[in-house]
C-alpha positions as CSV (number, residue, x, y, z in Angstrom):
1,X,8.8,-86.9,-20.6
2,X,11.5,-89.5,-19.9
3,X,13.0,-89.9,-16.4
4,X,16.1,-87.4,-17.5
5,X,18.7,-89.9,-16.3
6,X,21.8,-90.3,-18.7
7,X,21.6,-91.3,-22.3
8,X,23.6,-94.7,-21.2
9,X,20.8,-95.5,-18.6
10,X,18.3,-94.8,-21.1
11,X,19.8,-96.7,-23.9
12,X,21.0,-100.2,-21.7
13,X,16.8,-99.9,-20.1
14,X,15.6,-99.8,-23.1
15,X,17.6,-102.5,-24.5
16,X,16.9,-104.7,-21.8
17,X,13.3,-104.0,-22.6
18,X,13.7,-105.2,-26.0
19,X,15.1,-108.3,-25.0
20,X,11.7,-108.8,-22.5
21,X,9.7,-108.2,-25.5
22,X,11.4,-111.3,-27.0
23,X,11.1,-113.6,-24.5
24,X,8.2,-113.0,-23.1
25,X,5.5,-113.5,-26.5
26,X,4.2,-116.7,-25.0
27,X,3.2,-114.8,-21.8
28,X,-0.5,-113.8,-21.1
29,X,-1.2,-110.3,-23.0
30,X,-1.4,-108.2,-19.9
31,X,2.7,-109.8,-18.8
32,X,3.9,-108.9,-22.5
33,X,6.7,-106.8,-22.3
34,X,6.8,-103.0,-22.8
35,X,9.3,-100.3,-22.8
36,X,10.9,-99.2,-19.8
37,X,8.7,-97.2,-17.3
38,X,9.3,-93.5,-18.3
39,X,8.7,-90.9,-15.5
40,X,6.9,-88.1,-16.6
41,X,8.7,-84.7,-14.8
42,X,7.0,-81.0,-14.7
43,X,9.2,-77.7,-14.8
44,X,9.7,-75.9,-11.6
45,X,8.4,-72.4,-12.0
46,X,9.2,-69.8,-9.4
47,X,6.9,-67.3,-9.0
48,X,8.2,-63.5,-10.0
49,X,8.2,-61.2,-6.9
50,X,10.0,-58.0,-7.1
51,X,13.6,-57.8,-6.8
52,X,14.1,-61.5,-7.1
53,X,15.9,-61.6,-10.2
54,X,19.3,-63.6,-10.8
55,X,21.3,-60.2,-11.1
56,X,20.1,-59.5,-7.2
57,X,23.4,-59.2,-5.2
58,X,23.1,-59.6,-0.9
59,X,25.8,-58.3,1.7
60,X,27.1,-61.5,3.2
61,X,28.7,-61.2,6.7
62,X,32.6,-61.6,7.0
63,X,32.1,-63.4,10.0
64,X,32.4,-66.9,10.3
65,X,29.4,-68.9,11.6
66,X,30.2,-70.3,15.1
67,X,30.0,-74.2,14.1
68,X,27.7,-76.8,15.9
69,X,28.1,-80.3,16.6
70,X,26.8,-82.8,14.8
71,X,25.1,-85.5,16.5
72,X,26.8,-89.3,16.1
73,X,25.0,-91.2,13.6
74,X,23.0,-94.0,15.8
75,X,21.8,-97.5,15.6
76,X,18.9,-99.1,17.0
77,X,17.8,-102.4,17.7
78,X,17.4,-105.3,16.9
79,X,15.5,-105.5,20.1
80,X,13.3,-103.7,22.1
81,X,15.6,-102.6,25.0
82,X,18.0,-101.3,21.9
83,X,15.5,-98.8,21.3
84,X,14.8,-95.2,23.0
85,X,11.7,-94.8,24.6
86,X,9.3,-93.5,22.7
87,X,10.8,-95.1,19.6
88,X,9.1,-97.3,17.1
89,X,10.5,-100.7,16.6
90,X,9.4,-100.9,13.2
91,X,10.8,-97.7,11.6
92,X,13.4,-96.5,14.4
93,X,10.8,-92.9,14.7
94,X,10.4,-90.6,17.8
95,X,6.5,-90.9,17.8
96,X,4.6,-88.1,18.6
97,X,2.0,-90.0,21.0
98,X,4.0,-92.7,22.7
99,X,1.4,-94.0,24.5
100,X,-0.1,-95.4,20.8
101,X,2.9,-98.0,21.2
102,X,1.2,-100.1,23.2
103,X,-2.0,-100.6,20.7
104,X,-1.8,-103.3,18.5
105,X,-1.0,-103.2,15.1
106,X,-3.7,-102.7,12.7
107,X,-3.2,-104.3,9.2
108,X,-5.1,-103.2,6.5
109,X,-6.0,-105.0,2.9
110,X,-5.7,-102.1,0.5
111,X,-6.3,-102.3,-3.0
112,X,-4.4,-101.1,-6.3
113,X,-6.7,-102.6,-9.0
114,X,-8.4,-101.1,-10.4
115,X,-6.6,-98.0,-11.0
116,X,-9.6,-95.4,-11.9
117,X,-11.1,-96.0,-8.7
118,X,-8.5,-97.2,-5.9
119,X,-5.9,-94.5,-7.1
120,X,-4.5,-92.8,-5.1
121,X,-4.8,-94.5,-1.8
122,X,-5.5,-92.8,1.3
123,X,-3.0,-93.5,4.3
124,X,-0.1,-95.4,2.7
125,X,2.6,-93.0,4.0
126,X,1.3,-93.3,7.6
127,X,2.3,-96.9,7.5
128,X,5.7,-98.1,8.7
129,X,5.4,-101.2,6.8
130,X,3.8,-102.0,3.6
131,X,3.6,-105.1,1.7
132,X,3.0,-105.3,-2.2
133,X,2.3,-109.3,-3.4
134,X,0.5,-110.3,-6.5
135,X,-2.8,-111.7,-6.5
136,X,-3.1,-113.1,-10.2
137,X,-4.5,-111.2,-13.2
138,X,-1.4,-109.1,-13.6
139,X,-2.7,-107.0,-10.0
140,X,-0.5,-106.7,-7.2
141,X,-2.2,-106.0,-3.8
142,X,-1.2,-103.9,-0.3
143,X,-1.2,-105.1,3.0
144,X,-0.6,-101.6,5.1
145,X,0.6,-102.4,8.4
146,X,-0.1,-99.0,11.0
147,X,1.2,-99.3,14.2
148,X,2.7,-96.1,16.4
149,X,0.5,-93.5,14.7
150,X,-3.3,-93.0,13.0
151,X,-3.5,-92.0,9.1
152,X,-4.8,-88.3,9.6
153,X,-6.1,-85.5,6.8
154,X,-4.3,-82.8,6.1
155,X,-4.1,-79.3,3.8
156,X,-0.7,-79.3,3.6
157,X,1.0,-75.8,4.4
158,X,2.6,-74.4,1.3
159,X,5.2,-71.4,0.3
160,X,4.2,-68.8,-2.5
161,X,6.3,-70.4,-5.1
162,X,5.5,-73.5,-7.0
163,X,5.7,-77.1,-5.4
164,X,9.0,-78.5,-7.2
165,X,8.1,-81.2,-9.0
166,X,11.0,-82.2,-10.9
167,X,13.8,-84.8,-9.8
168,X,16.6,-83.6,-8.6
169,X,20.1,-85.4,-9.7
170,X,22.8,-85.3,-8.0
171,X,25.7,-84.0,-10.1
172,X,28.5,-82.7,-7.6
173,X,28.3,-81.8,-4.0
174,X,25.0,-80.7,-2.8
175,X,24.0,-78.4,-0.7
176,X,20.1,-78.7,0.8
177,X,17.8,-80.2,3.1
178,X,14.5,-79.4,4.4
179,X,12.0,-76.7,5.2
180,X,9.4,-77.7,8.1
181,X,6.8,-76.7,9.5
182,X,7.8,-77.0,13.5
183,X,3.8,-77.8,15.4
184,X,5.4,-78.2,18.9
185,X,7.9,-74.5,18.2
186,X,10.8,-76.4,20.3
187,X,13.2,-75.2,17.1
188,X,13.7,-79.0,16.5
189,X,12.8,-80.8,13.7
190,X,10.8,-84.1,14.6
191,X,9.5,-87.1,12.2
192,X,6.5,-86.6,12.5
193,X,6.6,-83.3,11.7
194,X,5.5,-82.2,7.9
195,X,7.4,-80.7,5.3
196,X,6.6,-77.4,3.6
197,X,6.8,-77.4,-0.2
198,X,6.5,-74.1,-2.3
199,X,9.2,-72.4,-0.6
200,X,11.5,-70.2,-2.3
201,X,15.4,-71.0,-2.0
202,X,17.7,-69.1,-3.3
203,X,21.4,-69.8,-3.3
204,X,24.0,-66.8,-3.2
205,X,27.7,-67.5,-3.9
206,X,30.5,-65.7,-1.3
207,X,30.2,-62.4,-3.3
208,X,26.6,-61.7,-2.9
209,X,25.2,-62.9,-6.5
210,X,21.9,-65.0,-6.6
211,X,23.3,-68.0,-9.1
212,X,20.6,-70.7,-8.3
213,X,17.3,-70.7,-6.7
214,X,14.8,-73.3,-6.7
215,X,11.7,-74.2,-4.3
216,X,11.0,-77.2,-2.0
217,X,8.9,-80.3,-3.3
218,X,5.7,-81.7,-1.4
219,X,7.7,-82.9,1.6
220,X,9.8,-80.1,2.5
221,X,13.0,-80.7,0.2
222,X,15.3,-78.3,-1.5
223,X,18.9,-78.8,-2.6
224,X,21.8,-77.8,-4.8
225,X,24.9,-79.2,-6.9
226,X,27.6,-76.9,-5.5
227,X,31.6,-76.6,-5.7
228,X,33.8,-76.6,-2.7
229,X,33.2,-72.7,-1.2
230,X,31.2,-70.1,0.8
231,X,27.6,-69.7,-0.1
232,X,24.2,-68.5,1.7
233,X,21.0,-69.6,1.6
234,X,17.9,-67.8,1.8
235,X,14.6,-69.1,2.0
236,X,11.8,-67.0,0.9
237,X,8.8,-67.4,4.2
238,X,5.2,-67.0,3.7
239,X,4.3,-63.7,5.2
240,X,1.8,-65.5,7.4
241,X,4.5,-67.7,8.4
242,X,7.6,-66.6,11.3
243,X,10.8,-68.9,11.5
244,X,11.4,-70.5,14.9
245,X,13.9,-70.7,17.1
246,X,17.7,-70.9,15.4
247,X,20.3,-73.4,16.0
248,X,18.6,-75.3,19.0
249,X,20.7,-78.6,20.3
250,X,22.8,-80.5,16.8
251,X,22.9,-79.4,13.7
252,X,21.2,-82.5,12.3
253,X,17.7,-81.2,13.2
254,X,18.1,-77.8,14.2
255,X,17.0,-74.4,12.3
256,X,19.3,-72.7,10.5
257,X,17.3,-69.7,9.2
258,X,17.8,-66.4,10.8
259,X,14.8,-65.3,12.5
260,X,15.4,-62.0,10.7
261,X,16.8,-62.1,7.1
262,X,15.7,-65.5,6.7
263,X,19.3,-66.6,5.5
264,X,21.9,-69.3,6.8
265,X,25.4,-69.9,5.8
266,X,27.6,-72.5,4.5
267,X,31.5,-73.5,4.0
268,X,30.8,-76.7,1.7
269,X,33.7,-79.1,1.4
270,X,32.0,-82.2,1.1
271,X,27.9,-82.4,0.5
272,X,25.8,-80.9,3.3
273,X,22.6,-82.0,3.9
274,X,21.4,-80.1,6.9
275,X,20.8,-76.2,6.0
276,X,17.0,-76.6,7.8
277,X,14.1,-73.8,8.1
278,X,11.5,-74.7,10.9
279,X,8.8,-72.3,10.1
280,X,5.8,-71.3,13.0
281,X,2.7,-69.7,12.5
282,X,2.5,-65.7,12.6
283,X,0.4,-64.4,15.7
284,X,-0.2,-61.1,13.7
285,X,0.2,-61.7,9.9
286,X,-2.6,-63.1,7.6
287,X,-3.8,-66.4,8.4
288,X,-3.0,-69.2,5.8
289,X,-4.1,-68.6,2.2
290,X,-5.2,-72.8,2.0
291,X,-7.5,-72.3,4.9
292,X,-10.4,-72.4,2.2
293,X,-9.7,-75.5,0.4
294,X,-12.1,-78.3,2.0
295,X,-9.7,-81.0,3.9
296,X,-9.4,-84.8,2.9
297,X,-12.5,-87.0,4.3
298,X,-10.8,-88.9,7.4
299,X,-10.8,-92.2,5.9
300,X,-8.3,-94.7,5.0
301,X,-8.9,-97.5,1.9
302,X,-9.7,-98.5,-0.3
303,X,-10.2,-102.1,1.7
304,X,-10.5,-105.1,-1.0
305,X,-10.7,-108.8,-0.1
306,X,-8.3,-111.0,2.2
307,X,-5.7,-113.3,1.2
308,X,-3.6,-116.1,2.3
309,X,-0.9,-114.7,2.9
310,X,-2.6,-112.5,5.5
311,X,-2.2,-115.6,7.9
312,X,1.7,-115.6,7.8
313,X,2.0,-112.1,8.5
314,X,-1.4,-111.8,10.7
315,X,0.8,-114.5,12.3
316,X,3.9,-112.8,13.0
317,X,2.4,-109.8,14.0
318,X,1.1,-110.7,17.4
319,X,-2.4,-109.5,18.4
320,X,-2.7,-107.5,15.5
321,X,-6.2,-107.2,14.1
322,X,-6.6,-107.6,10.6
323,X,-8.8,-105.2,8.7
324,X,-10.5,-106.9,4.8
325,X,-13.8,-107.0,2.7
326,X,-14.1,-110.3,3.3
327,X,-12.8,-113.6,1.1
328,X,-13.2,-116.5,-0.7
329,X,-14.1,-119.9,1.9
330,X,-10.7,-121.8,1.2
331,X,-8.9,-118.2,2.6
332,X,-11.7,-117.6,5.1
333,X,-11.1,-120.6,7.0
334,X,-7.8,-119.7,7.4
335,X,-7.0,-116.1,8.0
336,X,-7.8,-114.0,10.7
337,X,-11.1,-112.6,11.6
338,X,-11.1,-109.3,13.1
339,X,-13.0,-106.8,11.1
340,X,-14.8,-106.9,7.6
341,X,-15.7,-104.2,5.6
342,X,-18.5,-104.5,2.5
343,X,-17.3,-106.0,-0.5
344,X,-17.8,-103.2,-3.0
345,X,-16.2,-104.5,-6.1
346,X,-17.5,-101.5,-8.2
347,X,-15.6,-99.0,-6.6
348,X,-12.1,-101.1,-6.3
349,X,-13.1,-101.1,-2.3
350,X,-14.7,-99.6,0.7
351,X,-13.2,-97.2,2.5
352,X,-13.1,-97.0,6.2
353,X,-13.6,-93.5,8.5
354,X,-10.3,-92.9,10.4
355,X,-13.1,-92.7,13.5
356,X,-14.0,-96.2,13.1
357,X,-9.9,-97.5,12.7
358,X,-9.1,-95.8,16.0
359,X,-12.1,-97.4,17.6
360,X,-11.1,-101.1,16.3
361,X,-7.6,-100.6,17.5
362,X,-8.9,-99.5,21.0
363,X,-11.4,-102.2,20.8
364,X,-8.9,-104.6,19.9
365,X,-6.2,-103.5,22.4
366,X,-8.6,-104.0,25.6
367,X,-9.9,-107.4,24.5
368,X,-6.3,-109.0,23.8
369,X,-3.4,-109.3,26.2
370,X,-0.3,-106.3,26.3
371,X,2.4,-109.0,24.9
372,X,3.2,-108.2,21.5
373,X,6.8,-107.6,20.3
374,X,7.4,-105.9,17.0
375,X,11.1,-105.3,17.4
376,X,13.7,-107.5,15.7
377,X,15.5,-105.5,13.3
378,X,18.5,-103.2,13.2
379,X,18.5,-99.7,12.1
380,X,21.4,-97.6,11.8
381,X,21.4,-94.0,10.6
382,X,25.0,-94.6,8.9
383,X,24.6,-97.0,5.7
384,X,26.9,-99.9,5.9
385,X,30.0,-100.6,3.9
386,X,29.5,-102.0,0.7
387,X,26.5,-102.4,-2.2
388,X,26.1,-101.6,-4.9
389,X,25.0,-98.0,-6.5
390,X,21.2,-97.7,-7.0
391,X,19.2,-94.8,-7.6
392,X,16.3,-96.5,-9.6
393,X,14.2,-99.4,-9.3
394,X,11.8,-100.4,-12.0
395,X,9.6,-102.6,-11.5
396,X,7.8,-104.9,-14.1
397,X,5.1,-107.1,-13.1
398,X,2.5,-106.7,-16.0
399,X,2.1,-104.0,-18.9
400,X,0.0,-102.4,-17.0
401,X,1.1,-103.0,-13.6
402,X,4.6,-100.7,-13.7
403,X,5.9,-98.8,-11.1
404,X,9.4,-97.2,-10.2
405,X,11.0,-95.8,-6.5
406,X,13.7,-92.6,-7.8
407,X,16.6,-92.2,-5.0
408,X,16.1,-88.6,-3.6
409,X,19.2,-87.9,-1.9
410,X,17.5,-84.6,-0.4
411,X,15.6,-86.6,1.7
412,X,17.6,-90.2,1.8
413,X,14.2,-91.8,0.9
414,X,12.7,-93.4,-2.5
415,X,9.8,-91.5,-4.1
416,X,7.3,-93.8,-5.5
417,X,5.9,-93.4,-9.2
418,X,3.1,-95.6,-10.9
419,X,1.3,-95.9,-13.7
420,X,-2.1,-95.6,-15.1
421,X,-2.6,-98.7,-16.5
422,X,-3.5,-97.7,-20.2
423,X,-2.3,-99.5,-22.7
424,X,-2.0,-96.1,-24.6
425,X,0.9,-95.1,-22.3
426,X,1.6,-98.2,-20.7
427,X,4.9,-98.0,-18.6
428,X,4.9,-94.1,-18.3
429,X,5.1,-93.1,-14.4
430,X,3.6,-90.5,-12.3
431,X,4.1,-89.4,-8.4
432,X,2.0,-91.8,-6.0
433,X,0.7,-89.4,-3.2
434,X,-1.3,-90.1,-0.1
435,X,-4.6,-89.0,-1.0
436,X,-4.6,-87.7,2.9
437,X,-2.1,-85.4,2.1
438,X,-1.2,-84.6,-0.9
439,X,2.6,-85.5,-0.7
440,X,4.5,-88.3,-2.5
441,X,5.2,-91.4,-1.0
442,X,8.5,-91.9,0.2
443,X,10.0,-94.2,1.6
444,X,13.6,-95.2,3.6
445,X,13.9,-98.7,2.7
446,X,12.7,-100.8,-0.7
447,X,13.4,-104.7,0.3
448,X,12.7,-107.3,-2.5
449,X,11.7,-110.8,-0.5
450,X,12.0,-113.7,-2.8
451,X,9.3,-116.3,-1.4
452,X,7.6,-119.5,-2.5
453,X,4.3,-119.0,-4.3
454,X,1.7,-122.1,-4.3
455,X,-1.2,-122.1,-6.5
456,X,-4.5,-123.2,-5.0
457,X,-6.4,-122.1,-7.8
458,X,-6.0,-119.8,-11.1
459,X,-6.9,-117.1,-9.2
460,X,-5.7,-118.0,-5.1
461,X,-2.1,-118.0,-4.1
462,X,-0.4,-119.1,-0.8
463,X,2.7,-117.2,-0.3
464,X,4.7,-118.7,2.3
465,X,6.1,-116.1,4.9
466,X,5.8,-119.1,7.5
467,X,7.2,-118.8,10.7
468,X,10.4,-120.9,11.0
469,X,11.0,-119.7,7.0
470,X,13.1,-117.7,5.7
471,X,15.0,-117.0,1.8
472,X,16.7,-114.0,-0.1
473,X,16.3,-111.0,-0.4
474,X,17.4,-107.5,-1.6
475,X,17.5,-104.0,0.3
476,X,18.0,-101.0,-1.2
477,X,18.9,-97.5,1.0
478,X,20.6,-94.8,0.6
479,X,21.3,-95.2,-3.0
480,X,22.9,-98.6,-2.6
481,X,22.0,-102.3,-3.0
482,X,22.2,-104.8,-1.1
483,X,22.3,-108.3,-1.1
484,X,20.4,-109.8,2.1
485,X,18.0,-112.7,3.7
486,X,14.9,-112.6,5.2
487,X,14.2,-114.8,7.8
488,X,11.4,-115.8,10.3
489,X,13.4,-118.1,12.4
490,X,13.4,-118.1,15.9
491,X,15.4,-116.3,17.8
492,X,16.5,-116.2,21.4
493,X,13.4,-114.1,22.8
494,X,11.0,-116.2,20.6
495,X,12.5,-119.5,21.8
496,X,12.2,-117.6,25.1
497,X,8.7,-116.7,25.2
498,X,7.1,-119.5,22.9
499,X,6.0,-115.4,21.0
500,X,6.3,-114.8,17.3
501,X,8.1,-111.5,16.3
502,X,7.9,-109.9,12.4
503,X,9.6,-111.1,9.7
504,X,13.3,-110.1,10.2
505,X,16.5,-109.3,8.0
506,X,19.9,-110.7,8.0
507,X,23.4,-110.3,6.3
508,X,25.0,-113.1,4.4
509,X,26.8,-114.3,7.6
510,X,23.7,-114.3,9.8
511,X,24.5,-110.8,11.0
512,X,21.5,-108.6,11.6
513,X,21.5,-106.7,8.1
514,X,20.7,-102.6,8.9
515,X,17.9,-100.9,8.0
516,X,17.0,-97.1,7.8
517,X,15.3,-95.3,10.4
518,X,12.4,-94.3,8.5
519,X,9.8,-96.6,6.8
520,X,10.3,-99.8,4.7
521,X,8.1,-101.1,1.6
522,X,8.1,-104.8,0.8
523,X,7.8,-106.1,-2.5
524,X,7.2,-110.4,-2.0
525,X,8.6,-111.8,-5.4
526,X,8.9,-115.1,-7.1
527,X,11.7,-117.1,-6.8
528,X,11.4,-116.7,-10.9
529,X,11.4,-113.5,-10.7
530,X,14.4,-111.7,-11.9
531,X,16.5,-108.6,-10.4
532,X,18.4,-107.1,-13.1
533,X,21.4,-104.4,-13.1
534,X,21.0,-102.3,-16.2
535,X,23.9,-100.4,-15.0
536,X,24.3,-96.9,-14.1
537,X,22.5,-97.1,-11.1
538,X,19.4,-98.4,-12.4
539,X,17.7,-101.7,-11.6
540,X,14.6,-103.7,-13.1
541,X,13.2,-106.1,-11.1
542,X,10.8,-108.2,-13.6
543,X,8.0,-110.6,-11.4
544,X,7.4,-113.1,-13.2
545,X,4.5,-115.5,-11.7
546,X,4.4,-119.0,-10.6
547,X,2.8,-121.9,-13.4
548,X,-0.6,-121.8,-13.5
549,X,-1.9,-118.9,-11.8
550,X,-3.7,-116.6,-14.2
């Protein structure tokens, strides 16, 4: 099914598709153009329970909620005495184990190619950064970087309704936000802290009438277009699941359930995103229905070879210790050497246990010194003025190497689709998930760095993220665009300390450009590659790669 955006999106992508088609004939056979990626979306399907239909009509209190504060959006950064403690410097997250701060980062060559075999990749969502770069042959390539937190397997705790699926498009206000599962009980909703999908929402207008109900997708989300007025929501619980504490500290990341009816109340004037439901085990009900479905091996991969680039940003990122199956001698000589893994080619990569990462990055914090820095860029919670409207990016790199990020703006994040690389349905997009868990990918922030691209050989590039460097780039959050650089230059504490910091982003005017709390994909590009506005939100960036590389 096509992504259901609006005919006009539909009709300007697939003319701009066309026009790829025409100038691209010369190109190798797997960089012809193709149409527009399509995104193929499934139904939501509640499941029938008794009493649950449309006509059902509730008894909503007279009495008006007592309000509760909001908390003031915050910024954080650029450097490290800008951020809370506790905080990570490379997404702006509360993590769970502090302490994990103070291990190196761990960076991790993970493959995408090819697709039968590699797909879907296990840990990708755990990663506060990722890096996507092409490494010839149409294949683009991940380098994962983990750093705060360990990739761990999960059975993700469900509702009795289906998993929503579809996308949801914004149309007028909305009215949503997220049902969690709260592991610590403190009624307060932490990152770190999973979503629950399959949860029954139902949405009741000021005289009591059920008029729209839907359920929550993999990562906890639910929402609704509504008019200005009084509703109630009511959230459908597990019977082996209690809600937790109600309206503990701001309203940003409280519960908002009654404990009771499992209803909350709104007076919607504008969009409001922060009707939550923290649900908590039941010490007396059923235990969970998934307990018999065998959990994800603990492993992260799959690991392919290293690549050149690996010793700009093994470079920035100080002490980290860089995880690949080996590489060819012209990249060996100059990349890191921490750990290799076995070169199996035959299964698109080895995969490693999650015991033997956590031993590496203990291993590799004791035998190097406690004087990394990983901070250096701003995050704000409040998007800044200006950009440009975005709520899809398409991107083109060969026929059958497509892949999209959808706005969800439940959630403030991008969801990730790809495709299957068959020529059959070349461009047609699915849900990436973590194979760890499950869920879709999603991420805060999508930022397009244009860099120079050498060509060793047909097959070896050297993509220069040098220090000192820097060039354009493009961020997209919260639904906008945004016209940035990125930049390796040093600043004060590096000119300071003699230490390199990560690759950093700036406004225009040399301004520290602002980031999302939350975690950030990097997509390196050409300087020929092309970023295109195909108007009504939607964007196609189109990589196209330097002379002579196959």
């Amino acid at each position: 099914m096509i992504y259901p955006q609006s005919l006009k999106k539909m009709l300007i992508l697939s003319m701009a598709v066309t026009l790829f088609i025409l100038v691209a004939t010369s190109c190798d056979a797997n960089n012809d153009a193709a149409d527009s990626p399509e995104i193929e979306s499934t139904p939501v399907t509640l499941a029938a329970t008794p009493g649950n239909d449309a006509a059902q009509v509730m008894n909503l209190s007279t009495a008006t909620p007592a309000p509760q504060l909001l908390s003031t959006p915050a910024s954080f950064g650029p450097d490290l005495e800008n951020f809370p403690g506790g905080h990570n410097p490379l997404n702006a997250q509360e993590m769970e184990d502090p302490s994990l701060l103070e291990t190196p980062a761990l960076l991790v060559s993970i493959s995408h190619f090819p697709p039968t075999t590699t797909r879907p990749q296990a840990g990708l969502s755990f990663a506060p950064w990722v890096f996507e770069f092409y490494i010839t042959e149409g294949a683009t390539r991940f380098l994962s970087v983990f750093y705060g937190d360990y990739p761990k397997p999960e059975i993700p705790v469900t509702g009795d309704c289906e998993i929503r699926q579809d996308i949801f498009i914004q149309t007028t206000n909305i009215l949503g936000n997220r049902v969690w599962l709260d592991e610590n009980k403190n009624g307060r909703q932490e990152s770190y802290e999973p979503g629950v999908g399959g949860i029954c929402v139902k949405l009741y207008d000021s005289s009591g009438q059920v008029i729209q109900q839907t359920t929550t997708d993999s990562n906890g989300y639910y929402g609704f277009n509504v008019k200005a007025g009084k509703y109630s929501v009511e959230f459908d619980r597990p019977e082996w699941l209690n809600f937790t504490s109600q309206n503990v500290g701001d309203e940003n990341a409280d519960s908002d359930a009654d404990r009771s009816s499992g209803r909350a109340e709104a007076d919607v004037q504008a969009s409001l995103l922060y009707l939550d439901a923290g649900l908590i085990p039941s010490e007396t009900a059923k235990p969970n229905p998934n307990d018999s479905v065998e959990m994800p091996i603990a492993e992260v991969g799959p690991i392919r070879s290293g690549r050149m680039l690996y010793a700009d940003i093994g470079g920035f990122f100080r002490n980290s210790c860089l995880i690949y199956a080996f590489a060819s001698p012209e990249v060996l000589e100059l990349i890191p050497q921490c750990v290799f893994v076995p070169h199996d080619v035959a299964s698109g990569g080895a995969m490693m246990s999650l015991e033997r990462m956590i031993k590496i990055a203990e291993d590799n914090k004791r035998l190097t010194r406690n004087d990394f820095n990983y901070s250096g860029n701003l995050f704000t919670e409040e998007a800044p003025p200006g950009g440009m409207p975005a709520d899809q990016i398409n991107v083109y790199v060969a026929l059958l190497n497509q892949s999209g990020w959808t706005y969800d703006p439940l959630s403030g994040s991008w969801q990730r689709f790809v495709d299957n690389a068959k020529v059959e349905n070349a461009g047609q997009l699915h849900p990436e998930i973590d194979r760890l868990t499950g869920r879709q990918l999603q991420f805060e922030n999508i930022v397009v760095v244009i860099a120079d691209h050498e060509v060793i050989t047909p097959t070896n590039l050297d993509i220069h993220l040098d220090l000192g460097n820097g060039g354009y780039a493009y961020l997209f959050r919260d639904g906008k665009k945004y016209d940035i650089r990125w930049s390796l230059q040093a600043r004060e504490y590096e000119k300071k300390t003699g230490r390199p910091r990560p690759l950093h982003f700036v406004n225009p005017d040399g301004s520290s450009a602002a980031l999302k709390p939350g975690n950030t994909w990097i997509f390196v590009a050409t300087p020929y590659s092309v970023l295109s506005d195909k108007g009504d939100g939607a964007w196609l960036l189109r990589y196209y790669p330097p002379q002579g590389s196959k």
